[in-house]
C-alpha positions as CSV (number, residue, x, y, z in Angstrom):
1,X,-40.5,22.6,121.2
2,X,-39.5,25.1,124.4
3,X,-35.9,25.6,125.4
4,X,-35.2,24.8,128.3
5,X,-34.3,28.2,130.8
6,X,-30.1,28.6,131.3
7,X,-30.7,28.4,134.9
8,X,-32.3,24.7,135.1
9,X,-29.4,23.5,132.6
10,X,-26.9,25.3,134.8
11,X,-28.1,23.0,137.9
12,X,-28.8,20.3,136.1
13,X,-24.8,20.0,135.5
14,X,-24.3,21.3,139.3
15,X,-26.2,18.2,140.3
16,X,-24.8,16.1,137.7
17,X,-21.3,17.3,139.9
18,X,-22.6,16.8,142.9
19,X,-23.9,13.1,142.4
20,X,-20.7,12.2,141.0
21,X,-18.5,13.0,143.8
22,X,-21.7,11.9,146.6
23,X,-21.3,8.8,144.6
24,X,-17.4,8.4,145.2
25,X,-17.7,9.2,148.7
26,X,-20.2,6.2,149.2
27,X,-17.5,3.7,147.0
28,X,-15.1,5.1,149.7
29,X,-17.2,4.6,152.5
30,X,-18.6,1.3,151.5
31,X,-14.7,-0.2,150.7
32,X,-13.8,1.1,154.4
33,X,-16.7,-1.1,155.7
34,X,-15.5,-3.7,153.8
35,X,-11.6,-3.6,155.0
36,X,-12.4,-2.9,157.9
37,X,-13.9,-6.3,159.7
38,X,-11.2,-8.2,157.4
39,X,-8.3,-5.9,159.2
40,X,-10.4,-6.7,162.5
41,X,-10.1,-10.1,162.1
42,X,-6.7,-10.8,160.9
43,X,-5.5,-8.9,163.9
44,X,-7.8,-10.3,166.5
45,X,-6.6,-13.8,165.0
46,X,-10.0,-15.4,165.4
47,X,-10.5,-18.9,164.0
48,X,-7.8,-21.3,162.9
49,X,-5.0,-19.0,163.2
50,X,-6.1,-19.5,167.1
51,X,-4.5,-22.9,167.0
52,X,-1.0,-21.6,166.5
53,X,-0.7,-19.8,169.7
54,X,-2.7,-22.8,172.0
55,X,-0.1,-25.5,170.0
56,X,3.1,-23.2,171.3
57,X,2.0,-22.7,174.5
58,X,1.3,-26.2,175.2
59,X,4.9,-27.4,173.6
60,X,6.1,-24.9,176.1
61,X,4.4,-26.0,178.8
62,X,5.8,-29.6,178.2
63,X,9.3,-28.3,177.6
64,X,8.6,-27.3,181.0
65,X,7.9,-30.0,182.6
66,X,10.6,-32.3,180.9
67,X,13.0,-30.1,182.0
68,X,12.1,-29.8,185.5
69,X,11.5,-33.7,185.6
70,X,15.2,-33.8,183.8
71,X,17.0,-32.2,186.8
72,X,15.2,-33.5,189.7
73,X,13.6,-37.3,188.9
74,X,13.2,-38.3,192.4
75,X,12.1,-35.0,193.8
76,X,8.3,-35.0,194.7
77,X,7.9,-31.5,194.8
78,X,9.1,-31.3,191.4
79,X,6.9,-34.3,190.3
80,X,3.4,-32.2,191.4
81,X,5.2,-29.0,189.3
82,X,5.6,-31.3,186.1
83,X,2.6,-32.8,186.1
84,X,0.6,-29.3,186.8
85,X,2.2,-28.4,183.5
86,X,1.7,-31.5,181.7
87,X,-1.9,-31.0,182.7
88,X,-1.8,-27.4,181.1
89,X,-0.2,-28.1,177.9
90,X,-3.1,-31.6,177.9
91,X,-6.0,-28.5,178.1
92,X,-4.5,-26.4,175.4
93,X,-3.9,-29.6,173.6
94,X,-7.0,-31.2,173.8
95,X,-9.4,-29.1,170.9
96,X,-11.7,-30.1,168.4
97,X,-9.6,-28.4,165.8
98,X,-6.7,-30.5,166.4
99,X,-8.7,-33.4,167.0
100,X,-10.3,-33.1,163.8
101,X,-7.0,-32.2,161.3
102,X,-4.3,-33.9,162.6
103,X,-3.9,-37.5,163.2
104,X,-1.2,-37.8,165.6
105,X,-3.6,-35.7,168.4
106,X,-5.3,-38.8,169.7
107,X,-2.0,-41.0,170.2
108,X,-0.2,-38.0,171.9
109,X,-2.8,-36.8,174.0
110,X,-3.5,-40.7,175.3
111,X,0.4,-40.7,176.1
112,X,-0.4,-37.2,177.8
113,X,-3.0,-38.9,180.1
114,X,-0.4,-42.3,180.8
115,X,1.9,-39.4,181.9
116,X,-0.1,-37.6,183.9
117,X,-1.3,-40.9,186.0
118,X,2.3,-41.8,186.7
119,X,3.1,-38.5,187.9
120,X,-0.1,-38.3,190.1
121,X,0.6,-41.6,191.2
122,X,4.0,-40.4,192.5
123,X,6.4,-43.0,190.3
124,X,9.8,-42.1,189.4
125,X,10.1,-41.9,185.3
126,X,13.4,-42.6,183.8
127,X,14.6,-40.4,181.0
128,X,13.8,-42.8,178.4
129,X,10.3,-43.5,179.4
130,X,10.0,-39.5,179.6
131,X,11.2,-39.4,176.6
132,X,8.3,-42.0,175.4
133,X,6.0,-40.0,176.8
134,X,6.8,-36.5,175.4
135,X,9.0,-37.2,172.5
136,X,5.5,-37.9,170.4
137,X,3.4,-35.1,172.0
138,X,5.8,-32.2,171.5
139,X,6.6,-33.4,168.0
140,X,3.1,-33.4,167.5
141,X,2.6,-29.8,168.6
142,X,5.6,-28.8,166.3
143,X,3.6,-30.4,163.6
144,X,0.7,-28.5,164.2
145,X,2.2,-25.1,164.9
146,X,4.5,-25.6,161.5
147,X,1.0,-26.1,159.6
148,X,-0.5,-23.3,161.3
149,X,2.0,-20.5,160.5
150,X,1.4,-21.9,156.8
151,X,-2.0,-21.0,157.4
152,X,-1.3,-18.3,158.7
153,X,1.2,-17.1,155.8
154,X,-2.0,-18.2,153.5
155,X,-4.6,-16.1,155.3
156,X,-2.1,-13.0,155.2
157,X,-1.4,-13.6,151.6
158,X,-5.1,-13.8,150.6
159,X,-5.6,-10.5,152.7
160,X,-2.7,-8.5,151.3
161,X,-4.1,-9.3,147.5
162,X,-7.4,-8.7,148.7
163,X,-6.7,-5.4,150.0
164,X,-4.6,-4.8,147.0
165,X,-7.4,-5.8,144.8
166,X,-10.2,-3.5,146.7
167,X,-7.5,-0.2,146.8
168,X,-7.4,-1.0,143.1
169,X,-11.4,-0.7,142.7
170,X,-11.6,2.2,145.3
171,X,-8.4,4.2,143.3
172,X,-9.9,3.1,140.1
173,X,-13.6,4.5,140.4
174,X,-12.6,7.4,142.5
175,X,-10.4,8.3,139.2
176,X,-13.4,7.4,137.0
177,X,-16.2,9.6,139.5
178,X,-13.3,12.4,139.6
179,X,-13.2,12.9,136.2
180,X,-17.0,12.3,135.4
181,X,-17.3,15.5,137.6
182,X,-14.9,17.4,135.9
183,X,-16.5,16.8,132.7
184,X,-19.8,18.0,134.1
185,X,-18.4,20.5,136.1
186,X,-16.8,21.6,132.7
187,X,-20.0,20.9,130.9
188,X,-21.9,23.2,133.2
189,X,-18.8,26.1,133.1
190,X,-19.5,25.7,129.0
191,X,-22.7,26.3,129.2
192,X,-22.7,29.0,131.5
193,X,-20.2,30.8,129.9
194,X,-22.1,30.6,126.6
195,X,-25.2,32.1,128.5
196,X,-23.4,34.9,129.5
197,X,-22.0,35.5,126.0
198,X,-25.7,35.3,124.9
199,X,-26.6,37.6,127.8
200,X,-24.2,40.2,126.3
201,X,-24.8,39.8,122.8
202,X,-28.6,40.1,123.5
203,X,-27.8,43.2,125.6
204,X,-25.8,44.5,122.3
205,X,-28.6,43.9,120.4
206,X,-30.9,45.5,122.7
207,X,-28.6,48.3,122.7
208,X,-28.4,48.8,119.3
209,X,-32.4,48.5,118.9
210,X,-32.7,51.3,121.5
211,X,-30.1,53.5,119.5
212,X,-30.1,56.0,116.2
213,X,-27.5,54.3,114.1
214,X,-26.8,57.5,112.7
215,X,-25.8,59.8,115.5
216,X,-25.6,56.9,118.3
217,X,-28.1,58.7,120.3
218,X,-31.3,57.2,121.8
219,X,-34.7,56.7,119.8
220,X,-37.7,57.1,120.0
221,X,-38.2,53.4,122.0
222,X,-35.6,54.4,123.8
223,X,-37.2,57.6,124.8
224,X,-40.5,55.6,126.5
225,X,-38.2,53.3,128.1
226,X,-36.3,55.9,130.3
227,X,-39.3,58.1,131.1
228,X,-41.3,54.7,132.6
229,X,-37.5,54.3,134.5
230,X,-38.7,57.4,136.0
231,X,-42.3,56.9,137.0
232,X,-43.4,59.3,139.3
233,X,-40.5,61.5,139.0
234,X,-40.3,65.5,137.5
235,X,-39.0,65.2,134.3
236,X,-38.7,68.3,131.5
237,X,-38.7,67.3,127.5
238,X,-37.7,69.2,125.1
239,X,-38.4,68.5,121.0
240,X,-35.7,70.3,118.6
241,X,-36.6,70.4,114.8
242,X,-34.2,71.5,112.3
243,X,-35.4,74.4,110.4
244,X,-35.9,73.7,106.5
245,X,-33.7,70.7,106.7
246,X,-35.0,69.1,103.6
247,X,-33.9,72.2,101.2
248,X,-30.1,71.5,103.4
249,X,-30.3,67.7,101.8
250,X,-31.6,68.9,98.4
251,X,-28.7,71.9,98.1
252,X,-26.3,69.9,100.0
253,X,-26.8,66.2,99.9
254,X,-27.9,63.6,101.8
255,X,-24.1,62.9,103.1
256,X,-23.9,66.4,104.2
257,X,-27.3,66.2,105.6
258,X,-26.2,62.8,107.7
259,X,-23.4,65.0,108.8
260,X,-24.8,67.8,110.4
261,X,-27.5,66.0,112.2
262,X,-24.3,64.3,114.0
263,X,-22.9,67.8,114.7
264,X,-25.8,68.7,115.8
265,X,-26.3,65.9,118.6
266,X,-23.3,66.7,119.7
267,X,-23.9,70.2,119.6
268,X,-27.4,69.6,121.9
269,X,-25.0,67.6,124.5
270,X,-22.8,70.1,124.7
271,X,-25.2,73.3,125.4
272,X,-26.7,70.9,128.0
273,X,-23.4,70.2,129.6
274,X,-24.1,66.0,129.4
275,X,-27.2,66.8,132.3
276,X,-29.7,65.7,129.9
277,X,-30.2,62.4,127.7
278,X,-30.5,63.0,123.9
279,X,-32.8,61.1,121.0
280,X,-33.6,61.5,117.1
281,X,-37.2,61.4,117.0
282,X,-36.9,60.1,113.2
283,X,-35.8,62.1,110.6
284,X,-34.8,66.0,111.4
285,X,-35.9,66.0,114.9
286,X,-34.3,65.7,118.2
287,X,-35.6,65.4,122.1
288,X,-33.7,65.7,125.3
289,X,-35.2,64.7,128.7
290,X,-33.8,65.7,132.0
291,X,-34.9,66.0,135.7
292,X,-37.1,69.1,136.8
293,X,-36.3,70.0,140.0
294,X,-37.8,73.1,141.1
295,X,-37.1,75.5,139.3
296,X,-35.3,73.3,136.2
297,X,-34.6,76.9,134.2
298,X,-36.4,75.3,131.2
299,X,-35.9,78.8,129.4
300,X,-32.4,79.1,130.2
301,X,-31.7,75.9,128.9
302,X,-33.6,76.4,125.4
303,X,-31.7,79.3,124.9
304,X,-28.1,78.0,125.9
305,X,-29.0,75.7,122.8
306,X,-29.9,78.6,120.2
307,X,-26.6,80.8,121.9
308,X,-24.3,78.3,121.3
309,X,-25.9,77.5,117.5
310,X,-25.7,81.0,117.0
311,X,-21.8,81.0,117.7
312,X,-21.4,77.5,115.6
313,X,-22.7,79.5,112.7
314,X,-23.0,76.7,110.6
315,X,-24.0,77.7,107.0
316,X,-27.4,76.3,105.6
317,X,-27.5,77.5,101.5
318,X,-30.6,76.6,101.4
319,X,-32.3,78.5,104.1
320,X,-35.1,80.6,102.9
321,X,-34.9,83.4,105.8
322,X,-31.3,82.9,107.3
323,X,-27.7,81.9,106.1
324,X,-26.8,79.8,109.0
325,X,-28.5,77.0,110.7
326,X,-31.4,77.1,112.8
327,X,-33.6,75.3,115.3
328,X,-37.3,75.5,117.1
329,X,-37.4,74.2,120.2
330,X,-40.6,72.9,122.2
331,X,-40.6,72.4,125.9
332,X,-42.8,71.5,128.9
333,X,-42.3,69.9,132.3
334,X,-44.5,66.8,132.9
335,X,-44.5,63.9,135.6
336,X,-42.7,60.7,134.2
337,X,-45.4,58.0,133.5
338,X,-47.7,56.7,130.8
339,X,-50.7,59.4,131.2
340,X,-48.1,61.9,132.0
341,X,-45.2,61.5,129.8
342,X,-48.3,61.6,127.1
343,X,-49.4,64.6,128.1
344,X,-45.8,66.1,128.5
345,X,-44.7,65.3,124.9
346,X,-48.1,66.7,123.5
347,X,-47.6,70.4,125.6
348,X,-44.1,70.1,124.3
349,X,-45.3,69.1,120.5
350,X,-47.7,71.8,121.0
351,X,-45.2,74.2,121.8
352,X,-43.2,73.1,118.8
353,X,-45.9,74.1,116.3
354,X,-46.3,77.3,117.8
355,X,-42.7,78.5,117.6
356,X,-42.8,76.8,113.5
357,X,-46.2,79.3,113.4
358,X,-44.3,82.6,114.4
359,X,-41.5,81.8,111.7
360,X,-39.3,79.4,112.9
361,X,-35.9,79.9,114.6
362,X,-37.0,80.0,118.3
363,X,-38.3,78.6,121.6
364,X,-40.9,78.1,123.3
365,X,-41.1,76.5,127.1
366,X,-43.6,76.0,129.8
367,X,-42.3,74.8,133.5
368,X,-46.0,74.6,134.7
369,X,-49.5,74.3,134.5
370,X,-50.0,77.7,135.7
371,X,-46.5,79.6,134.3
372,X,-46.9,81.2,131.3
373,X,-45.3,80.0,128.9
374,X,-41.5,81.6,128.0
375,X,-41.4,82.4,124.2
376,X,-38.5,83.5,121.7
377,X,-39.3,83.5,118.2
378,X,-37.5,84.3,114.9
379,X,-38.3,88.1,115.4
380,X,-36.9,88.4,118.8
381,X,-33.2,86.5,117.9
């Protein structure tokens, strides 16, 4: 079974997240649809809650009339107003809706059209036949205005709870979408962070695989890896060996043994003023790689290392020839690559055996194919 990679489960939570809140903006976007032709039409008024407005403008418009009728009976001028309006108030009055709902439509619109005759006809109405004319019409458009603002008081109830209801669902599943991408989005912070705590513990680990756990220089892996860092570049290696460092553990110890090779690391930094990068090879033997520019002074290097042993004077009981500590250093210059790191460790490897043949306790380094190689040995120190 494969794992799947940290960056697909890393945007598999981001689009987790994103969905979510894509999700709530369409629950928003769909509810203001929705509200929105129901605020259109309460406001415009369309349908039934028509009728209120045509029912009080035709009660008006016989008010109207009545009133002018009232004051001047037997003026004809005023007749032809009154009846304009009692014409008005019979074409508001005079709908299917009311037709259809209320039963006292038919009565007062035929009293209406009595009215209207008279008037036309130019006869002078007393106030108790206007009275029997109007009395039954305008009560009638009362009745139906009354039973339209209850409609009316209906229609706005049943929006308001409505609205209520839907501003529940919208607050509701926004909460519910909100938190859903919180969770993912803390889901996918988990898991990143937990990557990146992988990340560094595999970097540790790497670390310490690429490290002598003895003296916290590099190894030998860690040797190849920096030299194919460098492909292409000048690059100088030197190999350091400790000189009869078995008979220092066997007089010594081992613990004493583990101790000087530290020293010595330290030491090797030192005389190389941190410029180069410093491994154990495995057991008593060191390397240190740095740049070669021209001219990189190989030599002078090699023997800043044997001067400043030479001043540490570090005893060694053991030592067969000397009562101090002492090294053999092999060195050569090489161009950083596979074929060429190759050939640069075996020149310096090379060189190595012969300062070991000639007694130890020396150097040898070559900067070139064609310089002779630079030689100290045990007799010249």
């Amino acid at each position: 079974m494969t794992t799947p990679r940290p960056w697909r489960r890393h945007a598999g939570w981001l689009w987790l997240s994103l969905m979510s809140f894509t999700t709530l903006l369409i629950l928003i976007t769909y509810e203001t649809r929705w509200v929105y032709p129901e605020i259109h039409a309460y406001f415009s008024q369309t349908g039934n809650l028509t009728g209120q407005q045509l029912a009080t403008r035709s009660r008006d418009y016989l008010q109207e009339g009545l009133g002018v009728l009232l004051e001047a009976p037997d003026d004809e001028a005023a007749r032809e107003q009154a009846a304009f309006r009692v014409d008005l108030a019979y074409s508001l009055f005079d709908i299917g809706l009311y037709r259809r709902e209320y039963a006292c439509t038919e009565p007062s619109l035929d009293s209406l059209d009595g009215l209207s005759r008279r008037l036309s006809a130019g006869d002078v109405l007393t106030p108790a036949e206007l009275n029997r004319h109007l009395l039954g019409p305008i009560g009638c458009l009362t009745e139906i205005e009354m039973d339209q603002l209850d409609r009316r008081s209906e229609v706005t109830s049943a929006f308001v709870e409505d609205t209520r209801r839907h501003q529940g669902v919208v607050l509701g599943g926004s909460l519910v979408i909100f938190l859903m991408g919180l969770v993912f989005w803390w889901m996918h912070e988990r898991q990143r962070r937990n990557a990146v705590r992988a990340t560094r513990e595999s970097l540790r680990w790497m670390g310490r695989a690429l490290r002598d756990p003895l003296t916290g220089v590099g190894n030998r892996s860690a040797l190849h890896e920096d030299v194919m860092a460098q492909t292409g570049q000048a690059m100088s290696l030197m190999l350091i060996d400790i000189d009869y460092f078995k008979q220092y553990n066997d007089t010594l110890g081992h613990p004493d043994g583990d101790r000087l090779l530290r020293r010595l690391a330290l030491l090797i930094d030192e005389s190389l003023a941190g410029q180069a990068r410093l491994y154990r090879m495995g057991g008593d033997e060191f390397a240190a790689l740095l740049p070669c520019h021209d001219g990189c002074g190989l030599a002078r290097r090699c023997e800043e290392i044997t001067e400043r042993l030479r001043e540490a004077a570090i005893a060694h009981p053991g030592h067969p020839e000397n009562r101090c500590v002492t090294l053999s250093i092999g060195a050569a210059c090489f161009i950083a690559g596979e074929a060429g790191f190759a050939a640069g460790y075996a020149a310096a490897d090379r060189a190595l055996y012969r300062v070991k043949e000639h007694g130890r306790n020396g150097w040898e380094a070559s900067e070139g194919e064609d310089a002779q190689a630079n030689r100290v040995d045990a007799n010249q120190a």
